[in-house]
C-alpha positions in Angstrom: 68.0 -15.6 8.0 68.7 -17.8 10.9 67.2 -21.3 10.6 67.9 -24.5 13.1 71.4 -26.5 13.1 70.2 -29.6 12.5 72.5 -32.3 12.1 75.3 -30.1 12.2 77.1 -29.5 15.4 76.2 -26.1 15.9 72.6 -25.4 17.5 71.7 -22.5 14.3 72.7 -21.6 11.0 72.5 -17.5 10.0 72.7 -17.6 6.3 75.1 -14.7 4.9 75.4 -14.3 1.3 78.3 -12.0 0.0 78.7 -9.8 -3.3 80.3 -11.3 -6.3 83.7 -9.1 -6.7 83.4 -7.5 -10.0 86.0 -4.6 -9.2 85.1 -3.3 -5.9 83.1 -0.4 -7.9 79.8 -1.9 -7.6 79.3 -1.2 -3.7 81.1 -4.8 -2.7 82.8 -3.5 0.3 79.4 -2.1 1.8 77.6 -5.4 0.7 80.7 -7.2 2.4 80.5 -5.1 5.5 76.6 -5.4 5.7 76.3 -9.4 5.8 78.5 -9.4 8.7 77.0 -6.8 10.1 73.1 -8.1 10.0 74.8 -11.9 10.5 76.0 -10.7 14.0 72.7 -8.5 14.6 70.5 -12.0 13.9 73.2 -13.3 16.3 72.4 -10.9 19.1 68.3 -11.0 18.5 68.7 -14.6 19.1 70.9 -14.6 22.1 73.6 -16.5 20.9 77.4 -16.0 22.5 79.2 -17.4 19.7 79.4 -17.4 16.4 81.4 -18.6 13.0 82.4 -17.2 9.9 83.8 -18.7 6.9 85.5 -15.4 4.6 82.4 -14.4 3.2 82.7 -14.0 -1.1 86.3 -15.1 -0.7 85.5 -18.1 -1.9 84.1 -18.3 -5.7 82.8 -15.0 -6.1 86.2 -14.3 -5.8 86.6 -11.2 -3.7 90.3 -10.5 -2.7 91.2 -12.1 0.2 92.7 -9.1 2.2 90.1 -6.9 1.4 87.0 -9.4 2.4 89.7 -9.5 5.8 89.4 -5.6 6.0 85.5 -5.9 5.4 85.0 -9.0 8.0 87.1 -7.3 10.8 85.9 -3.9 10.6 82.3 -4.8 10.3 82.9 -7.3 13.6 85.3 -4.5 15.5 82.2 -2.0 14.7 79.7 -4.2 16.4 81.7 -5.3 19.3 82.1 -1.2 19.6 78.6 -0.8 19.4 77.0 -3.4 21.6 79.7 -2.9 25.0 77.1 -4.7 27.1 77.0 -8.0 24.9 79.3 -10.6 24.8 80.2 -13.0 21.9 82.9 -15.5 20.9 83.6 -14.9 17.0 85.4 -17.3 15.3 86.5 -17.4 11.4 87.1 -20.9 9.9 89.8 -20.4 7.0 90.9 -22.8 4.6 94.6 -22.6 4.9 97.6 -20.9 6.7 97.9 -18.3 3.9 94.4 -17.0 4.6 95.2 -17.2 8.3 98.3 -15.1 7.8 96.7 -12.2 5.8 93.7 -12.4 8.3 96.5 -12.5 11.2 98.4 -9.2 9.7 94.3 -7.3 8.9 93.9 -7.9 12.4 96.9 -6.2 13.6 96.2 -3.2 11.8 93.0 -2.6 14.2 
C-alpha cells in the first residue's frame, strides 16, 4: 500500500510488512522476498525513481540479519533484472556499522 509522505521528507510512504522468523520453515524467505518485491512494483506503478528500505523483519520479528540481506538483495537484483528499461535509486537505511558490514559482504556475493 502506498499512501502520501506527509510530514515526512519523502513525498510517499509504500508500507511493507515482513514475516515474523519462526525458523525459516514457515515460508519466511518467500514472504521476505515478496514485500520487496510488490514494495518496488508499487514503486514502479507510481513512477517513483527512488526508494528506501529499512531490513524488513530484521528488526523485532527477529529474522537473521544475513538472511533478510540475502532476501532484500536478491528480491531487488531480480527486479532491477526484470525491468532493464526502468531506473531507480534504492537505498537501505541500517541501524549500525555491523548491519552495514553483513549487508556490504551479501552484496558482494551477487
Amino acid at each position: 500500500m502506498i499512501t502520501p509522505g506527509f510530514n515526512l521528507p519523502a513525498k510517499y510512504v509504500i508500507h511493507a510488512v515482513g514475516p515474523r522468523w519462526s525458523g525459516g520453515n514457515n515460508n519466511e524467505p518467500q514472504l521476505l522476498y515478496g514485500a520487496y518485491r510488490n514494495s518496488l512494483l508499487i514503486a514502479k506503478n507510481n513512477g517513483l525513481r527512488s526508494i528506501g528500505f529499512p531490513l524488513i523483519s530484521a528488526g523485532i520479528f527477529g529474522y537473521p540479519i544475513d538472511k533478510a540481506w540475502d532476501r532484500a538483495v536478491k528480491a531487488c537484483k531480480d527486479f532491477i533484472d526484470d525491468n532493464p528499461d526502468y531506473e531507480i535509486e534504492i537505498i537501505f537505511a541500517v541501524l549500525d556499522d555491523n548491519i552495514m558490514k553483513i549487508g556490504e559482504r551479501v552484496i558482494a556475493g551477487y
